[in-house]
C-alpha positions in Angstrom: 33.0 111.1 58.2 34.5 111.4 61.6 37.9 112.0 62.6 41.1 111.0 60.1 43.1 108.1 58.6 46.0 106.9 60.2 48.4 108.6 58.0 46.6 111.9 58.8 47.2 111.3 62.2 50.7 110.7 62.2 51.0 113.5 59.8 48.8 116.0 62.4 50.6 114.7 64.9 54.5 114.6 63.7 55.4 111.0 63.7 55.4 107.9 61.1 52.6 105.8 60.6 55.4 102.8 61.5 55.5 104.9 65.1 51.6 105.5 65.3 51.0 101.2 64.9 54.4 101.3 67.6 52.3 103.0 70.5 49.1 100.7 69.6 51.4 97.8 70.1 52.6 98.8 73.1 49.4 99.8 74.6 49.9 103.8 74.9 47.4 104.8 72.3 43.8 102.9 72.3 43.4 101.3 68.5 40.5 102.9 66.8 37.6 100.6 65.5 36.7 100.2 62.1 34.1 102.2 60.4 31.9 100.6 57.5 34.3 101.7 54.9 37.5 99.8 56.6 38.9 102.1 58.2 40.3 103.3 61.5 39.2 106.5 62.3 41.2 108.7 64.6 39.3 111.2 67.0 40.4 114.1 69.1 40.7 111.7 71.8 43.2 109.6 70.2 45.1 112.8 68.5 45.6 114.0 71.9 46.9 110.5 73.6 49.3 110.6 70.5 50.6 114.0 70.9 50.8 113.5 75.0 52.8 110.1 74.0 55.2 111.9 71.2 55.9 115.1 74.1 56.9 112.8 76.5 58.8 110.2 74.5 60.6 113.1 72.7 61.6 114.5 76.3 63.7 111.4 76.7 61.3 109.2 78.7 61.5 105.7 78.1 58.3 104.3 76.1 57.8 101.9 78.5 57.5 104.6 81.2 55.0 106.9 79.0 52.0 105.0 79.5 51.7 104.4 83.3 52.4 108.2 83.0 49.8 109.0 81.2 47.2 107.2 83.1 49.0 108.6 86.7 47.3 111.1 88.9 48.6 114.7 88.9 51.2 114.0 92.1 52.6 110.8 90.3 53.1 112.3 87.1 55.1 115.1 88.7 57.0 112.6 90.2 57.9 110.2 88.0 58.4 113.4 85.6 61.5 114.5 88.5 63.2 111.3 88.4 63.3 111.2 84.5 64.7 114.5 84.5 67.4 113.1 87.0 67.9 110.4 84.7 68.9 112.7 81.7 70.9 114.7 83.8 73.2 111.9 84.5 72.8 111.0 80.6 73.9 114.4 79.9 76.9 114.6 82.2 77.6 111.1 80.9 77.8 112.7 77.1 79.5 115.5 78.1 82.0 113.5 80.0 82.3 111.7 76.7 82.5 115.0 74.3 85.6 116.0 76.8 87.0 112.4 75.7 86.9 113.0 72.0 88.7 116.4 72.7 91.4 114.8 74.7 91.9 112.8 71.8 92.3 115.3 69.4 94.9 116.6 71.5 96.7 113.3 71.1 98.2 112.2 73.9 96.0 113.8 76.8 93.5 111.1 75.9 95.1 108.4 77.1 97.7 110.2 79.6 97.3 112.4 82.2 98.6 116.4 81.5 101.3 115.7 84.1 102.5 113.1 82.0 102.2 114.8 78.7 104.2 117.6 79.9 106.8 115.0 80.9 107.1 113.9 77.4 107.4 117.5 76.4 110.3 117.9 78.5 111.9 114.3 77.0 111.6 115.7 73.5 113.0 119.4 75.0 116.1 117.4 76.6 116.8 115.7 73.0 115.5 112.7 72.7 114.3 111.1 69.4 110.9 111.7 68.4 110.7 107.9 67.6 112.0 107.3 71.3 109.6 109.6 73.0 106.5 108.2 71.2 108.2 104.7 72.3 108.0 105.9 75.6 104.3 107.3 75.0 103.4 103.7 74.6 104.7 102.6 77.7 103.8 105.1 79.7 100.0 104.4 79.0 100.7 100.6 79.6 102.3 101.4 82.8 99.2 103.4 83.8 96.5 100.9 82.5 98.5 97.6 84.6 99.7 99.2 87.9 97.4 102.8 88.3 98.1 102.9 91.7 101.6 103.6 90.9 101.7 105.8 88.4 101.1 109.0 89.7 104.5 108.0 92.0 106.5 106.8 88.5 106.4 110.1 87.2 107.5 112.0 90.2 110.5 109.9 90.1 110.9 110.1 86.8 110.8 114.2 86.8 113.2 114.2 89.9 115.5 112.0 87.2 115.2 114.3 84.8 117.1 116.8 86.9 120.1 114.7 87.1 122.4 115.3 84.2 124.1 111.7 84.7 120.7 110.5 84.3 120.1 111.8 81.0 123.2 111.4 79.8 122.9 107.6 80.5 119.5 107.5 78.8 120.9 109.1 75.7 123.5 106.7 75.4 120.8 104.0 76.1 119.3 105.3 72.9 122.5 105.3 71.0 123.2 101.6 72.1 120.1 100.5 70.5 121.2 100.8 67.1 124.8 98.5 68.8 125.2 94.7 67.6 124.3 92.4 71.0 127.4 91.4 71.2 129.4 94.8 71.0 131.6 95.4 74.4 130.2 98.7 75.3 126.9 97.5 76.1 127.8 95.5 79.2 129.8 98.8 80.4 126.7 100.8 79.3 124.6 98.4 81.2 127.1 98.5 84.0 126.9 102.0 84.5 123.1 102.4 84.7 122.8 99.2 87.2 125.4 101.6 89.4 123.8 104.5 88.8 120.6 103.1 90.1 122.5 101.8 93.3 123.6 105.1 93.6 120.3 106.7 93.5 117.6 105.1 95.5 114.8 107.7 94.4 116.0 107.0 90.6 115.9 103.1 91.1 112.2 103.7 92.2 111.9 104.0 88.2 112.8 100.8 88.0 110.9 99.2 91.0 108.2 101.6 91.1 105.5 100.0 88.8 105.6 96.4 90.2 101.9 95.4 91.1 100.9 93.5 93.9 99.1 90.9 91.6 100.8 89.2 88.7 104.0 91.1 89.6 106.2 89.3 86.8 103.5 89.3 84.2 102.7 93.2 84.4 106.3 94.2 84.8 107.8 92.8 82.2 104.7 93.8 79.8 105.2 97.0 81.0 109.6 97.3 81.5 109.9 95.0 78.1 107.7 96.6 75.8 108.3 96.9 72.2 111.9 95.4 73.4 113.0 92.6 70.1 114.3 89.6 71.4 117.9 89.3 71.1 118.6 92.8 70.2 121.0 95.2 72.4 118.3 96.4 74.1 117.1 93.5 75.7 121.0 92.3 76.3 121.2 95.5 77.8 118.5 95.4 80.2 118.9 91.8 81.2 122.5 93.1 82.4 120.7 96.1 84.1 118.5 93.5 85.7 120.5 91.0 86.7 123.3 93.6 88.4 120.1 95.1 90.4 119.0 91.4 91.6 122.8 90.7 92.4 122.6 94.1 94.6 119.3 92.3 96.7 116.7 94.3 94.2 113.5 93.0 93.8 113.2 92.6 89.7 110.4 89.9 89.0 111.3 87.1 86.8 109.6 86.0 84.1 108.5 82.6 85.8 107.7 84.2 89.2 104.9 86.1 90.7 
């Protein structure tokens, strides 16, 4: 009897049968005949085609790239061997870009934000400030990013130049307190009074404000972005409708919600 069964093959070899019958399909391995029991017989010839096929497949190279390498000269196969080893270079930076990912987001917020602004919200939870409000302010930081990028690096160095104001954070404390107010209680529209003028006051503070308005679908992405997780009706949107309309009475660009 010469040579071995198919299933001895794959098993010499270290494949599946399923994966043997996968390279005859495709071409990389010549079939075996028949011998006058039945059977396909595999020879040292096609053990070795097998194991070439297996080496090269296992090293990453795309089946439909094995077999033109296999039948190449010496110079092509070292050549097309260099450009898949490229290839899986990029594929490995690509994974290990992707690895970094799923540690960023087991640090929570990193994933999404960028350190500067995670140190930011650090500092917000340092100066006071609810957890519930900071992870509020999580959320809109990373839609602020995701609709106007190109302004968001600018944002937060406005927002840490705020943070250094003790008016400022005093207002935004007592922004926070007036969220739990009834819409119609008389010390929001002082409230929202003072932080219009405060903004008026402070150019580089009212850049908070103005900052994140992108040059496309300037209404729709601010509001997304300066209304987010706001309930209609409530204080806080009475609140910063004052805040708004004061700034447009002042000549302040705020988009409406109708306008572009």
């Amino acid at each position: 009897m010469n040579g071995v069964t198919i299933g001895q093959a794959a098993a010499f070899v270290g494949v599946t049968v399923k994966t043997v019958r996968h390279y005859h399909k495709l071409g990389l391995v010549r079939e075996p005949e028949r011998d006058s029991s039945g059977y396909r017989r595999y020879g040292s010839a096609e053990l070795l085609r097998l194991v070439q096929a297996r080496t090269l497949a296992a090293a990453g190279v795309p089946l439909a790239e094995v077999g033109p390498l296999l039948d190449a000269d010496p110079a092509l196969f070292t050549a097309a061997l260099t450009d898949v080893e490229r290839q899986l270079t990029e594929r490995i930076e690509e994974l290990t870009a992707r690895r970094d990912m799923l540690h960023r987001l087991a640090d929570g917020d990193r994933a999404l934000l960028p350190d500067r602004a995670v140190a930011l919200l650090e500092r917000l939870s340092g100066l006071g400030l609810p957890a519930e409000e900071v992870a509020a302010t999580r959320e809109g930081w990373v839609l602020a990013r995701a609709l106007v990028p190109e302004g968001f690096d600018d944002f937060l160095t406005h927002v840490e130049h705020a943070l250094d104001d003790p008016r400022y954070v005093e207002l935004s404390k007592r922004a926070i307190e007036a969220t739990a107010w009834e819409p119609d209680d008389p010390r929001l529209a002082e409230l929202a009074a003072a932080v219009a003028d405060h903004f008026l006051a402070n150019p580089a503070h009212l850049k908070i404000v103005t900052g994140l308005q992108a040059r496309t679908d300037a209404a729709a992405r601010y509001h997304l972005i300066a209304h987010h997780g706001e309930e209609q009706g409530s204080a806080t949107a009475r609140g910063v409708a004052i805040v708004e309309a004061r700034l447009r009475a002042a000549g302040i660009r705020i988009p409406r919600p109708d306008t572009h």
